[in-house]
N, C-alpha and C positions, 0 to 999 in steps of 0.2 A: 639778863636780856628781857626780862620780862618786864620787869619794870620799864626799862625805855619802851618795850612795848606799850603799853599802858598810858606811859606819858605821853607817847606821839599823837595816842588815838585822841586825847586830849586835847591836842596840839600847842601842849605847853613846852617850857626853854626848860632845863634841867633845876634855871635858879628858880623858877616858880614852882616847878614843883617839890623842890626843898625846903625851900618856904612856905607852901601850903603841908607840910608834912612836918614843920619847925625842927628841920633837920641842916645840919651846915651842907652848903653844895657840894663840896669837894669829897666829903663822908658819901653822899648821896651818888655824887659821879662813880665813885669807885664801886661801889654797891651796883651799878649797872652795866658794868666792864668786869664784873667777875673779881677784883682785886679783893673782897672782903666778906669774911664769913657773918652774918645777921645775926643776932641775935632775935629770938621769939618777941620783945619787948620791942624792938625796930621793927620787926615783922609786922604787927601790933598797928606801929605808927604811919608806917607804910600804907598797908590794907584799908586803914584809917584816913588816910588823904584822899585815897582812889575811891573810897566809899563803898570797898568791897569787902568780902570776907577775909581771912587767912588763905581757907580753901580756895577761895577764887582768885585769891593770886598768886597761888601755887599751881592752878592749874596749866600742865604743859611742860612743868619745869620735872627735870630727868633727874 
């Protein structure tokens, strides 16, 4: 959730921001419906796109 969080504020589509994160969309989709556990290394590439920390995109998440 956080991540579409993130993305909206953006006001990016899910494909943009998969591709600004050179992640496949569908990987990415699931990743923000909760279907998939992350790895640190997508964590990484994630926090990476948004141009934020790890911490700051963990921030909120329970």
């Amino acid at each position: 959730m956080r991540c579409k969080e993130l993305r909206a504020g953006l006001g990016c589509s899910q494909e943009q921001s998969a591709n600004l994160i050179e992640m496949d969309r569908s990987y990415y989709a699931s990743i923000e419906v909760g279907r998939r556990n992350v790895s640190l290394s997508n964590l990484k590439k994630i926090a990476d796109g948004f141009q934020i920390s790890i911490a700051e995109l963990m921030r909120g998440v329970s």
